[in-house]
C-alpha positions as CSV (number, residue, x, y, z in Angstrom):
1,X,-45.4,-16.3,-4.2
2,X,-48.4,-13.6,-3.3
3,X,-51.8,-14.6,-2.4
4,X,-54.5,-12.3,-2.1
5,X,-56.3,-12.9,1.0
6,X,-58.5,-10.1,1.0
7,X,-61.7,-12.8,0.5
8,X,-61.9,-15.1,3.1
9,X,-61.8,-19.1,2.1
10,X,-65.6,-20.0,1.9
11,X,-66.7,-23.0,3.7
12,X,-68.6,-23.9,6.9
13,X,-66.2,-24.2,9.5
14,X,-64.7,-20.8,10.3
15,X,-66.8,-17.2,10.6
16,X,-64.3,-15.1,9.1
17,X,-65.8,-12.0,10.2
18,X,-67.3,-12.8,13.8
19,X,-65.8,-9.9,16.2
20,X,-65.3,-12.1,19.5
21,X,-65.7,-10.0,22.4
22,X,-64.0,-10.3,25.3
23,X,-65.3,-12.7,28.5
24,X,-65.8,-16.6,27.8
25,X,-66.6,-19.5,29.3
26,X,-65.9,-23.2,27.9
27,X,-67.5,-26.2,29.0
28,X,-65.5,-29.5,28.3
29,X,-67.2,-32.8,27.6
30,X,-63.9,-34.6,29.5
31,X,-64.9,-38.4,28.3
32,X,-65.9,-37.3,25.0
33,X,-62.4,-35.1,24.5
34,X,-60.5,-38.1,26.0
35,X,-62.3,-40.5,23.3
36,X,-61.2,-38.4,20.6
37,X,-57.8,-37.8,21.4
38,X,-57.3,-41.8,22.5
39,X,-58.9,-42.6,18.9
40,X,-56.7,-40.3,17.4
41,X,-53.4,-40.6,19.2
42,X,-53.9,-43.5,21.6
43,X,-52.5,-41.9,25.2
44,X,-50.8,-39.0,23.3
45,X,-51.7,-35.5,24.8
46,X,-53.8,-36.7,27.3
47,X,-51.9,-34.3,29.9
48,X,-54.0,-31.9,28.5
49,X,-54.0,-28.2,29.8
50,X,-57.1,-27.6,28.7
51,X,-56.9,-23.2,29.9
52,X,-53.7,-23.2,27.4
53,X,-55.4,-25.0,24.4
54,X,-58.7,-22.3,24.7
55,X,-55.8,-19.6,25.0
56,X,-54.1,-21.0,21.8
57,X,-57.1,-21.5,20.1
58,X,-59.4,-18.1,20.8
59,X,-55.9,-15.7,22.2
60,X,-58.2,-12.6,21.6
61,X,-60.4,-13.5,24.7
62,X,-60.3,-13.2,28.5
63,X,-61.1,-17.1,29.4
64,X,-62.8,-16.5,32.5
65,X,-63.8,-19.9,33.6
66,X,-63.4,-23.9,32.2
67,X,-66.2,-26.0,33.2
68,X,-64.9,-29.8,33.0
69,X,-68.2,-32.2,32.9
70,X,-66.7,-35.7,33.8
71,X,-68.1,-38.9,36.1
72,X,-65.7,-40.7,38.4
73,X,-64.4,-44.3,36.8
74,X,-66.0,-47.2,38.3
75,X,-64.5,-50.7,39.4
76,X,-60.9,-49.5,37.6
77,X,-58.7,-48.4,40.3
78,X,-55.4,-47.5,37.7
79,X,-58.1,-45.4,35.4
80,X,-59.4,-43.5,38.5
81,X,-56.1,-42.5,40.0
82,X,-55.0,-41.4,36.4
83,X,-58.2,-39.4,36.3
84,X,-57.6,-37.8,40.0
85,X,-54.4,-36.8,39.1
86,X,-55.5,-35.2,35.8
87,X,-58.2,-33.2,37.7
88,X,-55.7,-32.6,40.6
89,X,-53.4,-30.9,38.1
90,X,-56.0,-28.6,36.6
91,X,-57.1,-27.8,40.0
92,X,-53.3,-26.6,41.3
93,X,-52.4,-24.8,38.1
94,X,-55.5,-22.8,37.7
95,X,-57.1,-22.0,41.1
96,X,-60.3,-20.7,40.5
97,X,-60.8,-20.6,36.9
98,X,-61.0,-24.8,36.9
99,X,-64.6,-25.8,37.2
100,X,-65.1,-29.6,37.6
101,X,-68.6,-30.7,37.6
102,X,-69.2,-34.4,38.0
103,X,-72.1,-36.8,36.8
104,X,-72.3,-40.6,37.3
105,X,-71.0,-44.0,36.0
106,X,-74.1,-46.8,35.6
107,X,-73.4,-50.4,35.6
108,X,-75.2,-52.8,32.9
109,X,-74.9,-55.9,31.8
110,X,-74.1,-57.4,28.5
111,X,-74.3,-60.2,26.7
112,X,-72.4,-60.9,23.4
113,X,-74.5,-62.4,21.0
114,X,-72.0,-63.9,18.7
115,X,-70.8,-66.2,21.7
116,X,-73.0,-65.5,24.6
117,X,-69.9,-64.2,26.9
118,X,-71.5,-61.7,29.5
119,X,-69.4,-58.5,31.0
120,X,-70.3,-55.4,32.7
121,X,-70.9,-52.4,30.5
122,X,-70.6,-48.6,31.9
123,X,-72.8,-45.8,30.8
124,X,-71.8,-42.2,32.0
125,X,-75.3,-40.1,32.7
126,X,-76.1,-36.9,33.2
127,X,-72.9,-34.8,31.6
128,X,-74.8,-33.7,28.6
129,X,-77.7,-32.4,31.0
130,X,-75.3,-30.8,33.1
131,X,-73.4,-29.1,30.3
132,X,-76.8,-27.7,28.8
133,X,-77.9,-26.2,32.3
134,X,-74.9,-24.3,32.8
135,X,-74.3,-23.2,29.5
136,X,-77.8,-22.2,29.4
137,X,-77.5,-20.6,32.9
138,X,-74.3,-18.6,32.4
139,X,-75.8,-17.3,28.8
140,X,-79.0,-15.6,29.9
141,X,-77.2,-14.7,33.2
142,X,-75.0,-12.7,31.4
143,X,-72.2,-14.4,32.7
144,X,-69.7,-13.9,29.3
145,X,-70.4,-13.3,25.8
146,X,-69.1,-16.1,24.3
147,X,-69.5,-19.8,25.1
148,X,-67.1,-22.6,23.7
149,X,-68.0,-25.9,23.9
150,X,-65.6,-29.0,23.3
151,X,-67.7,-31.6,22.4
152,X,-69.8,-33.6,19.5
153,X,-72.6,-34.4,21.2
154,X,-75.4,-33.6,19.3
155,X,-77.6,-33.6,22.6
156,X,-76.4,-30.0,23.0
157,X,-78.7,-28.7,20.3
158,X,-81.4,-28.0,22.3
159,X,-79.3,-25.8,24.9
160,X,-77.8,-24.0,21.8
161,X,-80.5,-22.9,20.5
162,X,-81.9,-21.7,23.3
163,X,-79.1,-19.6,24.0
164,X,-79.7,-18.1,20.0
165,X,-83.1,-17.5,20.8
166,X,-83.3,-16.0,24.0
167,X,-79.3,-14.2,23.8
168,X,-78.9,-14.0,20.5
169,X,-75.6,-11.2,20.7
170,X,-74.2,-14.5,22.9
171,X,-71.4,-15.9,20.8
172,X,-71.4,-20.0,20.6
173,X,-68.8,-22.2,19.2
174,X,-67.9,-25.4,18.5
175,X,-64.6,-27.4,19.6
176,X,-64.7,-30.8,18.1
177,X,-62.3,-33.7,19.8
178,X,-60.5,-35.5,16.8
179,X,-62.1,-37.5,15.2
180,X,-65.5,-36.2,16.5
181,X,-68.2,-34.1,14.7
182,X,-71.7,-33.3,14.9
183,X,-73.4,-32.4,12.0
184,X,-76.3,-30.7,14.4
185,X,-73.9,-28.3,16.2
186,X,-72.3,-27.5,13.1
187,X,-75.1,-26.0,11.7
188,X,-76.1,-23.9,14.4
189,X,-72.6,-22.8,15.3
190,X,-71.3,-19.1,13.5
191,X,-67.8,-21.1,13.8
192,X,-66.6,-25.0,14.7
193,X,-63.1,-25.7,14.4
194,X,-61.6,-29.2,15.0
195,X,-58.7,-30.0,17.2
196,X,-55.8,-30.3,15.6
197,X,-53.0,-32.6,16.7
198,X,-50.6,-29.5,16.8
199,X,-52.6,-27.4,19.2
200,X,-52.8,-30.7,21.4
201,X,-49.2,-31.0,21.6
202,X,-48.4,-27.3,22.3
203,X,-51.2,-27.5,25.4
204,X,-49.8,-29.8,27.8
205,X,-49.4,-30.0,31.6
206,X,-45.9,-29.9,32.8
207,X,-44.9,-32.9,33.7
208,X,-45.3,-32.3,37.3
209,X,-48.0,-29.9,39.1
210,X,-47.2,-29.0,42.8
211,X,-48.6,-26.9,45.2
212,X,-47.8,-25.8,49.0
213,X,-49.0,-29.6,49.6
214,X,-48.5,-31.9,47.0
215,X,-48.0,-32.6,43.4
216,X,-49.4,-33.9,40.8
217,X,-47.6,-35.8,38.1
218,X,-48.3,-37.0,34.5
219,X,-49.2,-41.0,35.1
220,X,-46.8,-43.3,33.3
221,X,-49.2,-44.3,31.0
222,X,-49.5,-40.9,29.4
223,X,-45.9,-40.2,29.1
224,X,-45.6,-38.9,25.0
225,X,-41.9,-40.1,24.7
226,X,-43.1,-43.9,24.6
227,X,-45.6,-42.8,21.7
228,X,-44.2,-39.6,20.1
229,X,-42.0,-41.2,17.1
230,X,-44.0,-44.5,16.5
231,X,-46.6,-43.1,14.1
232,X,-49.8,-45.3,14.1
233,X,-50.1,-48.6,15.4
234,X,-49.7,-51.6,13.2
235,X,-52.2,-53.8,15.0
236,X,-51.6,-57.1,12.8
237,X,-48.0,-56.6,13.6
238,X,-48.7,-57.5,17.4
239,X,-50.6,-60.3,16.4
240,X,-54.1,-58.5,16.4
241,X,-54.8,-60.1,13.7
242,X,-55.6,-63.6,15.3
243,X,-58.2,-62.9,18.3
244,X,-58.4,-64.3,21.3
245,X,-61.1,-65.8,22.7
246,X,-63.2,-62.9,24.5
247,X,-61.3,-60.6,22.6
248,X,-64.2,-59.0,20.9
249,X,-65.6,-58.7,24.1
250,X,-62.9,-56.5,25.7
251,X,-62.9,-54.2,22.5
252,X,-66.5,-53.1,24.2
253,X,-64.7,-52.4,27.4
254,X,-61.8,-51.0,26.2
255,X,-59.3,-49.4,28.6
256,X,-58.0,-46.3,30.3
């Protein structure tokens, strides 16, 4: 079968004709790409070698840095050795080109007003700030001429169109997490594309990191072999289907 492809496909998501030139940057929302693959594929690809997926995704470009915006866990000491060792791993495999800039974890407390049961609640501040000052930084420094972002949060619009403004031969792009889209970036964006399960699986960590001093290996609960085959969860088939009491209460919480 032929098919012409001298037109492009029309539609929103891809700039067909965008010329990409050659340094780039990418700045990584790390809870809200974590979110969106644990949505997606529950602890699946989590091992993530985030310098390989930009590679795959944009090959034409010389990734010069990764900027990974995340806050250290609070009061869950599994969660936050997971999250070390992630970071660790980055760290060792790509010396100098791993950027990790860290915000903060803020207590609150909740109340559940369908039975009154009260827990603690964690907000993560300041990541969205801090991925708006650098990117904002780096663009009218001059620092690369295109910017990728991996993230949905919408609170990036202002920063982006700064950037359009003030550097408008700066290229910007979108990186959306599964399951994750903002209608705001997408707009201002000459090109979003949305993670794909494939380009997850093709861009993981080996399974163990080492340097001169230690290594660094994927945590248990991360392992793909336990979740590779299953397909999606059948919930109601574990009994999810008859609550506990509280239950709706961990939902909030949720788990790492």
């Amino acid at each position: 079968m032929w098919i012409d492809t001298s037109t492009p496909p029309r539609g929103p998501l891809i700039d067909w004709d965008c010329e990409l030139p050659s340094k780039a940057i990418a700045y990584v929302d790390g809870f809200n790409l974590y979110n969106g693959i644990h949505d997606a594929f529950q602890h699946r690809y989590l091992w993530l070698d985030l310098v390989k997926l930009l590679e795959n995704l944009r090959p034409a470009n010389d990734l010069v840095t990764v900027k990974y915006f995340t806050s250290t866990l609070l009061d869950e000491p599994d969660a936050q050795g997971r999250q070390a060792e992630y970071i660790g791993a980055l760290e060792a495999k790509y010396p100098g080109r791993i950027e990790v800039v860290m915000g903060r974890y803020q207590r609150k407390k909740m109340v559940c007003k369908v039975c009154g049961v009260q827990w603690t609640s964690y907000e993560e501040k300041e990541t969205d700030v801090n991925i708006a000052v650098e990117i904002v930084s780096d663009a009218l420094a001059g620092k690369a001429q295109s910017l990728y972002v991996i993230s949905a949060d919408s609170d990036l619009t202002p920063a982006i169109k700064l950037i359009q403004r003030h550097q408008p031969t700066v290229f910007a792009m979108a990186f959306f997490p599964p399951r994750r889209k903002s209608d705001e970036l997408l707009k201002l964006m000459p090109s979003s594309i949305v993670i794909g399960r494939q380009k997850l699986r093709d861009a993981q960590l080996p399974e163990i990191v080492t340097t001169d001093s230690r290594a660094f290996a994927r945590p248990a609960k991360w392992r793909p072999a336990l979740f590779e085959d299953a397909g999606p969860i059948d919930l109601a088939s574990l009994g999810a289907s008859i609550p506990k009491p509280g239950a709706h209460v961990r939902d909030h919480q949720g788990s790492r």
